[in-house]
C-alpha positions in Angstrom: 58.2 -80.4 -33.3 54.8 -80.6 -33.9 52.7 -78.1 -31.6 49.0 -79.8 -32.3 50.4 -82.0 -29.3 51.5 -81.9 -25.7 55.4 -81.2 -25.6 56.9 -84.6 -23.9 60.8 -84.7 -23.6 62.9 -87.3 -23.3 61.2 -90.5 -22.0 63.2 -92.6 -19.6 66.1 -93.9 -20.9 68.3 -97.6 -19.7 70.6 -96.7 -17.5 74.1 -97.0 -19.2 75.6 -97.5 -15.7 75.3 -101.7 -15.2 73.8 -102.3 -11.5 72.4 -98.9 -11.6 68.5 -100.3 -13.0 66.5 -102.0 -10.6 64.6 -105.1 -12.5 61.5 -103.1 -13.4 64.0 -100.5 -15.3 63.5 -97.5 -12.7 66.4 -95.9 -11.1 67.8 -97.8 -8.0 67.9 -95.8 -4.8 70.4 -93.6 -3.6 71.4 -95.2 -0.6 71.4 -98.8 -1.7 74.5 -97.5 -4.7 75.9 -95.7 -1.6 76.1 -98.6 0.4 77.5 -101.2 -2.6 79.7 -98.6 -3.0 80.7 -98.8 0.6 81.1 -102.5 0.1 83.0 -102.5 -3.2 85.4 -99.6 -2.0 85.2 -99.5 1.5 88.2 -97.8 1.7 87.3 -94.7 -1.3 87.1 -91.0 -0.2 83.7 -90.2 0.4 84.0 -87.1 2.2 86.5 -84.6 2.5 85.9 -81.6 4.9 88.9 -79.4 6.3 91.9 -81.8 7.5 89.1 -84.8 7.7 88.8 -87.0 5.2 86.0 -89.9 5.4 86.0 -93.0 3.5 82.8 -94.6 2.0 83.0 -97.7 4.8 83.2 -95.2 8.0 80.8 -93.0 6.2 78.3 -95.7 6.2 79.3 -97.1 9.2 78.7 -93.7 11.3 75.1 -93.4 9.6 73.8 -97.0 10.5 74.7 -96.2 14.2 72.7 -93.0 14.3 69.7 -94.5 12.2 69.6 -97.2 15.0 69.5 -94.4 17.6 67.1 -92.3 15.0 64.6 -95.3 14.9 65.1 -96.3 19.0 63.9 -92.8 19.6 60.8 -92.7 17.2 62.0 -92.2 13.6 60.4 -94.6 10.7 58.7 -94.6 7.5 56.3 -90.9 7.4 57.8 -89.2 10.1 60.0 -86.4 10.0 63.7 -85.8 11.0 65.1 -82.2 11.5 68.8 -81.4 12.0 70.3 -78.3 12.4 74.1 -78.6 11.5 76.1 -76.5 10.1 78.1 -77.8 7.1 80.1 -80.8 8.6 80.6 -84.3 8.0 78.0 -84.9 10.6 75.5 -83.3 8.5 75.8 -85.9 5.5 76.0 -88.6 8.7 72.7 -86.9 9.5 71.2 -87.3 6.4 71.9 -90.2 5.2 70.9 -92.2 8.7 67.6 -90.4 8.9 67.0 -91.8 5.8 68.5 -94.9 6.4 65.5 -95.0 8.9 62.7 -94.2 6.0 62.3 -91.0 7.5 62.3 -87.4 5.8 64.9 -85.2 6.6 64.2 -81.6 7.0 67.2 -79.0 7.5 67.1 -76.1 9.3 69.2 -73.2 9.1 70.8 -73.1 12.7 71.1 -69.1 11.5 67.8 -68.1 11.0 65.9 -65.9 13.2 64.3 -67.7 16.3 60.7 -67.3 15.3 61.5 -68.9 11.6 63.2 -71.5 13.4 59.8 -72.1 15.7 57.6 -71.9 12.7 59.8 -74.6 10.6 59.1 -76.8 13.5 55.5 -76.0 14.7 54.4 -76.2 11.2 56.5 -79.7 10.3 55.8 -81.5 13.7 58.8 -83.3 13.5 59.8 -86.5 15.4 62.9 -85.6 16.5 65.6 -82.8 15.7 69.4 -83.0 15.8 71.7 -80.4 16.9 74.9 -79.5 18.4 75.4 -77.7 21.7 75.7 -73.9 21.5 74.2 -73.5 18.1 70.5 -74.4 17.7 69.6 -75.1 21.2 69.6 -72.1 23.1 67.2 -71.0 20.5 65.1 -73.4 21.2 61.7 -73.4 24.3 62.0 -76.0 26.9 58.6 -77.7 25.3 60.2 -77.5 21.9 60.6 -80.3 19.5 62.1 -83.6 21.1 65.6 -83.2 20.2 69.1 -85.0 20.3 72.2 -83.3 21.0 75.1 -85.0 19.1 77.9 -83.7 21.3 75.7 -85.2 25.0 77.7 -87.2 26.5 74.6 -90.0 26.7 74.1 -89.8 23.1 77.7 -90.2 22.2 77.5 -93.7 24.8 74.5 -94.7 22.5 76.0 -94.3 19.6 79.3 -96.5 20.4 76.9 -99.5 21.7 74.7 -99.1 17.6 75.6 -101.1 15.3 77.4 -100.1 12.6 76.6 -103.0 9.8 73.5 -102.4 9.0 70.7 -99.9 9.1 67.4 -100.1 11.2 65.6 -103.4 10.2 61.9 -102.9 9.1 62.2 -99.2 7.6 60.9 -99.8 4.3 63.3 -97.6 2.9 63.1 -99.2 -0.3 59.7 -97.4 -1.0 60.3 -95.0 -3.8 57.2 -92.8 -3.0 58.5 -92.6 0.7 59.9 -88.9 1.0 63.2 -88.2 1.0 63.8 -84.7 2.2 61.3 -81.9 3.2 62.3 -77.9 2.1 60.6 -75.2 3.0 60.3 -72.3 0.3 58.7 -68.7 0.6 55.3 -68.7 0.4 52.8 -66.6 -1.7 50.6 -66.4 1.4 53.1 -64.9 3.8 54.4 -68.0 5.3 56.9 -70.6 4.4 55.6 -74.0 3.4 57.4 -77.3 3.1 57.6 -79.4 0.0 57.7 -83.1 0.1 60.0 -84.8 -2.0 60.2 -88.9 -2.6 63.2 -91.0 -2.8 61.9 -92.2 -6.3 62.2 -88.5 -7.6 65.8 -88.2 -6.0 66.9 -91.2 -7.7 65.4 -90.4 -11.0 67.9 -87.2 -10.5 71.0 -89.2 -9.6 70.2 -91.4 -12.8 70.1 -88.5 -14.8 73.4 -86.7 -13.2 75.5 -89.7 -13.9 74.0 -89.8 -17.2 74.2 -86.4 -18.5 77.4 -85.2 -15.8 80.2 -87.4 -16.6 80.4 -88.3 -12.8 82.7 -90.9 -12.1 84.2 -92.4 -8.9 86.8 -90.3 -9.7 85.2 -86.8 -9.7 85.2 -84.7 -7.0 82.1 -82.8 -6.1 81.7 -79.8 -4.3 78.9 -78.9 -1.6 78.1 -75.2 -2.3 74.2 -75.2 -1.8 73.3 -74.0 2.1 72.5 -77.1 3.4 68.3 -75.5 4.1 68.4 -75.6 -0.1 67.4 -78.4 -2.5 70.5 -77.8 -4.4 72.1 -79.7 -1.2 70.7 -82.8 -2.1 71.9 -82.4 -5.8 75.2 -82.2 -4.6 74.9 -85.1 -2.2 73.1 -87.4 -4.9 75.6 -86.5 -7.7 78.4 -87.4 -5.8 77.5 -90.4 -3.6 75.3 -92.2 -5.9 78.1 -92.4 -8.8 80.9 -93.1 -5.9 82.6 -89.6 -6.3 84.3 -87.9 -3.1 81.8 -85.2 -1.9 83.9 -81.8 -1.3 82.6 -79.9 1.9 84.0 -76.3 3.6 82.6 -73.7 6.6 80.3 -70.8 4.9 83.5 -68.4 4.6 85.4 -70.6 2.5 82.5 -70.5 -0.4 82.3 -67.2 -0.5 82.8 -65.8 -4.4 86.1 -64.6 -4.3 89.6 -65.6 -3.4 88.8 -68.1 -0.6 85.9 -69.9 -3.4 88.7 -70.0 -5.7 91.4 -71.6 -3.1 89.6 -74.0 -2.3 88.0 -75.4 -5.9 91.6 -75.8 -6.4 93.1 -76.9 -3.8 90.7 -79.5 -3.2 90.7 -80.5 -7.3 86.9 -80.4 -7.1 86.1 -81.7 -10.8 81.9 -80.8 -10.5 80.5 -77.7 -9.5 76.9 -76.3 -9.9 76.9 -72.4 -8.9 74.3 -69.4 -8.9 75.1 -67.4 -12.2 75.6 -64.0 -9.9 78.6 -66.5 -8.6 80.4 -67.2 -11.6 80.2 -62.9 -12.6 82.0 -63.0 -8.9 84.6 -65.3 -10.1 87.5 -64.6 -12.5 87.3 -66.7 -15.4 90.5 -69.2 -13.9 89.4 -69.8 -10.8 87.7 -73.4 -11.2 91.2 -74.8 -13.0 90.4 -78.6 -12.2 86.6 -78.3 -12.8 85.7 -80.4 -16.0 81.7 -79.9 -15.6 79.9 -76.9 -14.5 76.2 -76.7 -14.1 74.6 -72.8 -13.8 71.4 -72.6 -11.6 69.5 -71.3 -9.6 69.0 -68.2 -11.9 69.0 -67.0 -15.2 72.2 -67.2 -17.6 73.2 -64.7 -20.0 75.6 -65.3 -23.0 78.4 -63.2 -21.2 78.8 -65.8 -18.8 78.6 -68.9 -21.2 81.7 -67.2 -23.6 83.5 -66.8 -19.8 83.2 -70.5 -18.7 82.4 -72.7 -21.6 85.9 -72.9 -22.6 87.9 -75.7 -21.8 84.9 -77.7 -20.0 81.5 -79.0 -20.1 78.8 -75.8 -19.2 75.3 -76.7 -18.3 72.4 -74.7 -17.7 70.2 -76.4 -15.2 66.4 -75.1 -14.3 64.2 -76.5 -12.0 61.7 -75.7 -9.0 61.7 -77.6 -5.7 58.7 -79.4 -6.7 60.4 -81.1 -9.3 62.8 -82.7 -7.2 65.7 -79.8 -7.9 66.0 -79.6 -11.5 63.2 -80.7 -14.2 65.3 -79.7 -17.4 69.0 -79.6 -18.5 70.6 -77.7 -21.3 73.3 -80.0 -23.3 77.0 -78.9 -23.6 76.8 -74.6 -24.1 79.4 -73.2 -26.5 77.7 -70.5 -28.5 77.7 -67.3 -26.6 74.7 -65.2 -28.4 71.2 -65.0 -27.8 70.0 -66.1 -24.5 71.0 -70.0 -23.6 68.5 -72.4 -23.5 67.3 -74.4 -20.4 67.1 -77.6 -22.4 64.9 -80.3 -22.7 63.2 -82.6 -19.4 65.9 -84.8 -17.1 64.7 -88.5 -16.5 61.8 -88.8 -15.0 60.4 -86.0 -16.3 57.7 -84.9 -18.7 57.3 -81.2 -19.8 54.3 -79.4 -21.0 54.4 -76.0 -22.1 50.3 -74.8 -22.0 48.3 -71.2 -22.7 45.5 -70.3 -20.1 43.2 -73.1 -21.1 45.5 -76.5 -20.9 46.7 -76.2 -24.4 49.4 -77.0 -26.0 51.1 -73.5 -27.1 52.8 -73.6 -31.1 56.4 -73.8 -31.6 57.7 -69.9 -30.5 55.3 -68.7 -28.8 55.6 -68.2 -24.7 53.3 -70.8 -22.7 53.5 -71.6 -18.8 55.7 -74.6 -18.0 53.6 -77.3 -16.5 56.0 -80.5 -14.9 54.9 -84.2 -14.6 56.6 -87.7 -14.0 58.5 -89.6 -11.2 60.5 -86.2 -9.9 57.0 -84.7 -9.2 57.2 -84.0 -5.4 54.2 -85.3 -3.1 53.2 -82.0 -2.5 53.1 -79.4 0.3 53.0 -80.7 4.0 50.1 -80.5 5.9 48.6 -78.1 2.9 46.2 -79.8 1.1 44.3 -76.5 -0.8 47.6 -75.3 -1.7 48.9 -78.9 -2.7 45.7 -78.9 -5.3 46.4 -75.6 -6.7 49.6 -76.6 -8.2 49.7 -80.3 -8.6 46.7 -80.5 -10.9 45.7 -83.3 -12.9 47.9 -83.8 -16.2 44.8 -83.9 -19.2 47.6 -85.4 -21.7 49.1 -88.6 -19.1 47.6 -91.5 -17.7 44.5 -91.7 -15.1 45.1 -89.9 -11.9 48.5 -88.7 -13.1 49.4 -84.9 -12.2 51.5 -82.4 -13.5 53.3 -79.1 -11.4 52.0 -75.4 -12.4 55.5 -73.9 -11.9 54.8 -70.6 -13.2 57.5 -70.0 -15.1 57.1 -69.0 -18.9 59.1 -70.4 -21.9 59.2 -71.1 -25.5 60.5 -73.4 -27.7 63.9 -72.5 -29.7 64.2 -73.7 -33.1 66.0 -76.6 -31.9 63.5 -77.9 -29.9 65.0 -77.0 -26.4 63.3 -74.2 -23.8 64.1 -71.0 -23.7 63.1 -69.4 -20.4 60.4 -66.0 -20.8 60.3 -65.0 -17.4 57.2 -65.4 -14.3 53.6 -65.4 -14.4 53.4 -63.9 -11.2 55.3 -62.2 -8.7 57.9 -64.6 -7.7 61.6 -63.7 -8.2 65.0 -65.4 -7.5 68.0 -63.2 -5.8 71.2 -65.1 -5.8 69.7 -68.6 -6.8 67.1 -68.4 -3.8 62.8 -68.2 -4.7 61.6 -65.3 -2.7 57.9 -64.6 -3.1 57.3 -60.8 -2.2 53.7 -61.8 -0.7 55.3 -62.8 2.2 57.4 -60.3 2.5 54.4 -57.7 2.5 52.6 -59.9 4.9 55.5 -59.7 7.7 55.5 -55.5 7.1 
């Protein structure tokens, strides 16, 4: 590697699925290979949730009739969508119809504290939100966000006369810088603040996963992530973009331990991606079916590689929100000593690894990761100063391109691939979740 110049990994590659590249060579979008896929096997398992299975044709069905009811009721291209739903089929429904409608979806946690919930809300102004009775809603003032309750007796009437063909017509959905999804993370500052991700960086990701994952229509994915965390979306692109049957459980049966282990077997799930503190939960046979692992969310050690590499394909995966989930992937990890790379950028993705003044740091030595390309988020919502303070303008790209501060140190290995150093500042990550002690000292 030469170090006089920036550090750029691996430019954008064809896509080796056929009907995954749009004409220009960019990734297609998520929901358009969801909905051929609903088309082509309308009959596939899409879903699978307790006793319920859901195939690919109903799935898509149930979301164009709650996009037209989404869009009838406000929701379009630059709004935003909340939902609070715990982990169901009706969340993914959710989802994928407020996007359906070119809206953002942003999740909320129908667990969190009653004045987190108001500030989510007060601070994302969102159109509408979706609930269920007797979770959210009592939570919730009467002047609140407009909401719908999916379990109202009206809204179930207005949902049998939507149609169920096609989605919302005029939502420029297609729009890859529309955002997808909106996530709040703890903020330096004291506050949450919401990050904006497009449709064109979650598609870059899919690309990548089916690329790099061996995800197939016959894999089996599971949902792990809290549904309020970025690694949702991960889980929901991996598996519905490539055609795979998305696994989903209640909170207790993902719990690291016996009922974790049950259920990765009974339900065969083939792809997981789990916290490292997770795996040292798990004995080293619990995932029997599991043929691809990815570790995230925190720092591996070489303990757990020689635990979980053998027999199946072990990934380390890094990335911060901003990035759209992950910006770099390890390749295939088999060598237990030392401490395991992160590996090199995903698609869509261009790292830099800079000193204090922009430049590029030599082979070796620690630099701070900066992130540009296509998974770059829009920025923060409604936080312009704060958007400019981390998305600055990328001295070694094109005009007016801009590359994520992410505050994270590395190196390069000998091999060419990252090694992670540690933080720059404060920050620190406690079971796979960012947690910036600022704003812990600001609320004592």
């Amino acid at each position: 590697m030469n170090s006089a110049g920036p550090v750029t990994r691996v430019p954008d590659e064809a896509d080796p699925h056929p009907g995954h590249e749009s004409a220009d060579g960019s990734p297609r979008p998520l929901l358009d290979l969801f909905e051929e896929r609903a088309v082509s096997a309308p009959d596939a398992t899409a879903l699978v949730f307790q006793e319920e299975t859901v195939s690919y044709a109903e799935l898509d069905a149930r979301a164009n009739r709650l996009a037209h009811v989404l869009a009838a009721r406000g929701a379009g291209p630059e709004t935003v969508v909340a939902s609070a739903l715990d982990r169901s089929v009706e969340l993914v429904v959710a989802v994928l119809a407020v996007m359906k409608t070119g809206a953002a979806h942003l999740p909320v946690d129908p667990g969190y504290p009653e004045r987190r919930i108001a500030h989510l809300l007060g601070d994302a102004a969102p159109a509408l939100l979706l609930a269920v009775s007797g979770t959210i809603l009592p939570k919730l003032r009467p002047a609140a966000t407009p909401r719908i309750d999916l379990d109202a007796p009206g809204t179930r009437a207005d949902l049998r006369r939507a149609a169920a063909s096609g989605p919302p017509s005029g939502a420029r959905r297609e729009r890859g810088e529309l955002p997808a999804y909106v996530i709040y993370t703890s903020g330096s500052t004291g506050l949450p603040k919401g990050v904006v991700v497009t449709r064109s960086g979650l598609a870059h990701l899919a690309a990548h996963q089916r690329d790099s994952l061996a995800v197939d229509a016959g894999s089996r994915v599971l949902q792990f992530a809290s549904p309020s965390f970025d690694a949702f979306f991960w889980e929901l692109a991996m598996a519905l973009s490539a055609g795979a049957a998305l696994v989903l459980a209640p909170a207790r049966d993902l719990l690291p331990g016996p009922g974790l282990r049950r259920l990765a077997d009974g339900r065969r799930v083939t792809h997981v991606t789990l916290p490292p503190s997770v795996l040292r939960a798990l004995p080293s046979d619990a995932l029997p079916h599991v043929r691809v692992l990815v570790a995230a969310g925190e720092a591996l050690d070489g303990e757990q590689v020689r635990r979980w590499a053998p027999g199946r394909t072990l990934i380390n995966a890094y990335g911060p929100t901003e990035t759209t989930v992950c910006a770099t992937m390890s390749g295939p990890l088999a060598d237990g000593s030392g401490t395991p790379p992160i590996g090199g950028a995903v698609r869509g993705a261009r790292l830099r690894l800079l000193d204090g003044a922009l430049r590029p740091v030599p082979d070796g030595v620690v630099g701070e990761l900066y992130v540009a390309g296509a998974g770059l988020a829009r920025g923060y919502l409604a936080r312009p100063a704060m958007t400019a303070g981390r998305f600055v303008a990328d001295p070694y790209g094109p005009v007016g391109a801009r590359m994520y501060r992410t505050g994270d140190l590395a190196r390069h290995t000998p091999s060419g691939e990252l090694e992670f150093a540690g933080r720059a500042d404060d920050q620190v990550k406690v079971r796979g979740h960012r947690i910036e002690p600022g704003e812990i000292e600001a609320r004592l």
